[in-house]
C-alpha positions in Angstrom: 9.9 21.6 -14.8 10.0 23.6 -18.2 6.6 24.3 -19.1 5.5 23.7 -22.6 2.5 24.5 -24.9 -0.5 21.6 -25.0 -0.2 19.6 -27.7 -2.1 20.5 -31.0 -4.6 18.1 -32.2 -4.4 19.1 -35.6 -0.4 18.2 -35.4 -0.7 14.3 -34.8 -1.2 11.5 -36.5 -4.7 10.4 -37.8 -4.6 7.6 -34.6 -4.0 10.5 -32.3 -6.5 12.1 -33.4 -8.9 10.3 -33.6 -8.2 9.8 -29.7 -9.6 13.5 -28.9 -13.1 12.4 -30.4 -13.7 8.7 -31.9 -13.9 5.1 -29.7 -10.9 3.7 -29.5 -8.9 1.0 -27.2 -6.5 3.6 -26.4 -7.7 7.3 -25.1 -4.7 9.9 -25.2 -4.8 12.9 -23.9 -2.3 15.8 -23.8 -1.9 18.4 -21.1 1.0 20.5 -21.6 4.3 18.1 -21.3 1.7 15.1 -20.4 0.5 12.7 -22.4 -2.2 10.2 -20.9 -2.5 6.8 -22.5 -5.5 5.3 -20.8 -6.1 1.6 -22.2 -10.0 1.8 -23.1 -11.7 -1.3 -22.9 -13.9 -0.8 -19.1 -16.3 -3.3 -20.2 -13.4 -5.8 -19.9 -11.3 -4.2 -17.5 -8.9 -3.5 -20.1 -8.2 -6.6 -21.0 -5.4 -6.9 -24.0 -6.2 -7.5 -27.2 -3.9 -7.3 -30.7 -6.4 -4.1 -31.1 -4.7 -2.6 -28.3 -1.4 -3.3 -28.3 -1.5 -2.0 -32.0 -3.1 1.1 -30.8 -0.6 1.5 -28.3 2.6 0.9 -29.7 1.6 3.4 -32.7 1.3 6.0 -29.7 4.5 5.2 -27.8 6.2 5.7 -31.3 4.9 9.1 -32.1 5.3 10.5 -28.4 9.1 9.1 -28.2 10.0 11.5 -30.8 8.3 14.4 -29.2 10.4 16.9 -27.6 7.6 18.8 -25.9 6.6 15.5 -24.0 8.4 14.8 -20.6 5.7 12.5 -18.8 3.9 9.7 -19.9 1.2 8.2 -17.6 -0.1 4.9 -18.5 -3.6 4.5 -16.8 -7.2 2.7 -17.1 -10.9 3.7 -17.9 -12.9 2.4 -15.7 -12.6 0.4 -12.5 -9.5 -1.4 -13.3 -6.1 -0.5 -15.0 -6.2 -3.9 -16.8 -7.2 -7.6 -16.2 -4.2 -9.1 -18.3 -5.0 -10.6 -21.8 -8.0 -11.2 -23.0 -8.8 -15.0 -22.9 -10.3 -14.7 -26.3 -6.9 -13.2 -27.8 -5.4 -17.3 -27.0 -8.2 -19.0 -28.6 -7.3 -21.2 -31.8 -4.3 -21.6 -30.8 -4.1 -25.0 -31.9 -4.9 -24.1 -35.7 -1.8 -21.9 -36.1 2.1 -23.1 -36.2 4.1 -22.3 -34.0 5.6 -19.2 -35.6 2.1 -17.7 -36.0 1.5 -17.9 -32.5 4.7 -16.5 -31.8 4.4 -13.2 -33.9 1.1 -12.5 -32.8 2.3 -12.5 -28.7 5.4 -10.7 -29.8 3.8 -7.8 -29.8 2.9 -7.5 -26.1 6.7 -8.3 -25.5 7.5 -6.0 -28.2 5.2 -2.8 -26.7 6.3 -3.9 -23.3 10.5 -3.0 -24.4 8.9 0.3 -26.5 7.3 1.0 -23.1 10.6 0.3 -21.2 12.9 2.0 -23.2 10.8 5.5 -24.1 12.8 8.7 -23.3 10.1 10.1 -21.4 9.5 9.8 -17.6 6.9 6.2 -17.8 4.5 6.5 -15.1 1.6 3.9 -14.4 -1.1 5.2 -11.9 -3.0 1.6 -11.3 -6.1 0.9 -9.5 -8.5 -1.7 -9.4 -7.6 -5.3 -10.9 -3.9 -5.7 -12.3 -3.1 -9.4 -13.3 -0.7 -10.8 -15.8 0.0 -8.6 -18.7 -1.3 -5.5 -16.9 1.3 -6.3 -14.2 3.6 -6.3 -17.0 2.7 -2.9 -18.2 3.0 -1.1 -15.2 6.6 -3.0 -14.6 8.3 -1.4 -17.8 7.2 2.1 -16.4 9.7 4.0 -14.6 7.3 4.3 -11.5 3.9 2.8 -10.3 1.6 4.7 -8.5 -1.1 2.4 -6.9 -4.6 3.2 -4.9 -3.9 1.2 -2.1 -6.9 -0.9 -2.4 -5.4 -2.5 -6.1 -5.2 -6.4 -6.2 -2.6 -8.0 -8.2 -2.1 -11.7 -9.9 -0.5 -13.4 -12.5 -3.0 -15.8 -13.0 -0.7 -17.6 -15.6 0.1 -21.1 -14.2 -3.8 -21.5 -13.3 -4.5 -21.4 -17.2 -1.0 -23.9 -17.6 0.7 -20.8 -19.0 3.6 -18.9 -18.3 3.8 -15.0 -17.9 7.5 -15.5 -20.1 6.7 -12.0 -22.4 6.5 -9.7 -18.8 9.3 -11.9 -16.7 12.1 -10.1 -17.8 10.6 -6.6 -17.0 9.6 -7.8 -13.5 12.9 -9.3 -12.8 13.8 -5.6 -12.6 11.5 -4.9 -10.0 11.2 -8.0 -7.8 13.2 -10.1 -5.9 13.9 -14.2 -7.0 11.8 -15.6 -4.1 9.0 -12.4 -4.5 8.8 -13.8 -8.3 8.4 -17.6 -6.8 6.0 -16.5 -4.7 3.9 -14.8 -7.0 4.3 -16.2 -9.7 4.8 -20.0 -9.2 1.1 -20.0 -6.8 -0.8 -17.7 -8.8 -2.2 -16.0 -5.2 -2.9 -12.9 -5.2 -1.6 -10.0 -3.2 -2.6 -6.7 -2.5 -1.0 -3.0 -2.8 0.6 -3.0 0.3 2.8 -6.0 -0.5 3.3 -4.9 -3.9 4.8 -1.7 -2.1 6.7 -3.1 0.2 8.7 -5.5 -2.9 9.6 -2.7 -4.8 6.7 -3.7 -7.4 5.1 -0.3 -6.6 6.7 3.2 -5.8 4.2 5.1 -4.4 0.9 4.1 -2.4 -2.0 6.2 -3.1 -4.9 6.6 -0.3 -8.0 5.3 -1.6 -9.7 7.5 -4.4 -6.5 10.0 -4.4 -5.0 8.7 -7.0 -5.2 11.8 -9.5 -4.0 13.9 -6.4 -0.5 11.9 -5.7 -0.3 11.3 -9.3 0.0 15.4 -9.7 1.8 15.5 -6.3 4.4 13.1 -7.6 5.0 14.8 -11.0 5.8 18.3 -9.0 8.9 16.4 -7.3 10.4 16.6 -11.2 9.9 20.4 -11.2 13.5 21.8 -10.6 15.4 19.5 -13.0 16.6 20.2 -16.7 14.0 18.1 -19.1 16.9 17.4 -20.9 18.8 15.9 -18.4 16.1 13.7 -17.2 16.1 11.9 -20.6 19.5 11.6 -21.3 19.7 10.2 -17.5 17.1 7.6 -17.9 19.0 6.9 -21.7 22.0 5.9 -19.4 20.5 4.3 -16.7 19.0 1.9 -19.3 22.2 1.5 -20.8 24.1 0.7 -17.2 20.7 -2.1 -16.1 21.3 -3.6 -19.6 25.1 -4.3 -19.4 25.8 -1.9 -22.4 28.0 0.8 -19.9 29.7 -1.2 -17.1 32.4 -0.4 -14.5 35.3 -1.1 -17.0 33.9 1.9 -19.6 35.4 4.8 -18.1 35.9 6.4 -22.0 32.4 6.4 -22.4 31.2 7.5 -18.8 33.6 10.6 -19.0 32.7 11.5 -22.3 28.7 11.4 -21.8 29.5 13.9 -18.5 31.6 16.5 -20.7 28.9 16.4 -23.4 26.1 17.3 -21.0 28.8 20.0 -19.1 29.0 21.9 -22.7 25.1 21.2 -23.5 22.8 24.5 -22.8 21.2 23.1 -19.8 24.5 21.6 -18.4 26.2 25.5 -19.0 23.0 26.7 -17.7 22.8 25.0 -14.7 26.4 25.7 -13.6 26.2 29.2 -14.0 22.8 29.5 -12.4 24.2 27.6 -9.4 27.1 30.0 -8.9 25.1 33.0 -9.5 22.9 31.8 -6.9 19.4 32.0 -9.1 17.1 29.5 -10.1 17.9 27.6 -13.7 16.1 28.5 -16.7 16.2 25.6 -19.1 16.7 25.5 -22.9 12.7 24.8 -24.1 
């Protein structure tokens, strides 16, 4: 894994900023190509809010540009990655049309695509409580890393609600009858399960979280930064129908522009001179 410089504070954005100092509902922090997003309400155990979301899709924007960013973890402060929306967020309701209720839960759906779609490597290490929305979260992340005591729930049909925002995102993740299961009781279910449906990637032992979240990210080490991004750009575009089968044009094409890119020259010619790549910065 290329390394690259930390992240000056002075660089970013006044929201970014303010994240290396001031109270905020999301804390970011940078360590050379990491950037931590850890949702920031512990009181509440993270619990959504508009607040939130807002702060959070500002910093997926700004870090999906960056070039010196290859990992983005997605954590909690505090004993739980996040409890789902706040309960508060739904009140009054009833004294807004329908379009007004509609834009304001957009924007969870709206974050959750952002979150989905980012050219980094998305990584949610999860402990704690995870219900609804948080599930939702960590399902638009590339992996999940969970401590294997985190209990999970989408509490939705209890409150005569549906989870309809996150549903596509798990679909990607779960099977038809896990998704019944789940979703359709409201039960919850623990980390091992979760594991063992394909909801989470990697099972943490308890309190080593940090540890196989560091562990994990070394597994990244020999590949081309480069090549990870435009690899997860494509895999995107094969899960959401846009490069099928049939589109051999476009598959060829996107191989013979990463054989002429730096890395892609690099890599051959470090392979066949038998030394270890050293990629384009």
């Amino acid at each position: 894994m290329t390394k690259v410089k930390s992240t000056n504070a002075d660089s970013l954005s006044p929201l970014l900023r303010r994240g290396f100092g001031g109270r905020l509902y999301i804390d970011i922090q940078f360590s050379g190509p990491v950037a931590r997003l850890n949702l920031n309400r512990p009181e509440r155990h993270n619990a959504l809010v508009p607040e939130l979301l807002q702060e959070l899709n500002e910093a997926l924007d700004q870090i999906s540009v960056s070039d010196e960013i290859l990992f983005v973890v997605l954590s909690g402060n505090g004993r739980s990655f996040c409890a789902g929306a706040d309960l508060n967020w739904f009140s009054g309701a009833e004294e807004r049309t329908q379009e007004q209720n509609t834009a304001q839960y957009r924007q969870l759906a709206d974050v959750l695509l952002k979150l989905f779609q980012l050219p980094q490597i998305t990584i949610a290490a999860v402990r704690g409580n995870v219900f609804g929305g948080g599930i939702g979260l960590m399902a638009a992340c590339d992996f999940v890393l969970a401590d294997v005591n985190t209990r999970f729930m989408f509490s939705e049909v209890k409150l005569g609600l549906l989870p309809a925002t996150i549903l596509p995102f798990l679909a990607k993740r779960l099977s038809v009858q896990n998704l019944r299961k789940w979703i359709l009781t409201g039960n919850m279910f623990v980390a091992n399960d979760a594991h063992q449906a394909g909801l989470v990637d990697v099972l943490s032992a308890e309190g080593q979280l940090e540890s196989t979240l560091k562990n994990f990210m070394t597994s990244f080490e020999a590949a081309s930064p480069s090549a990870i991004k435009k690899a997860k750009q494509m895999i995107n575009q094969v899960v959401s129908g846009n490069i099928d089968v049939a589109d051999t044009a476009a598959t060829s094409a996107i191989l013979a522009e990463a054989l002429l890119s730096a890395d892609g020259q690099e890599g051959v010619r470090a392979f066949l001179e038998k030394r270890k790549p050293v990629w384009k910065k």
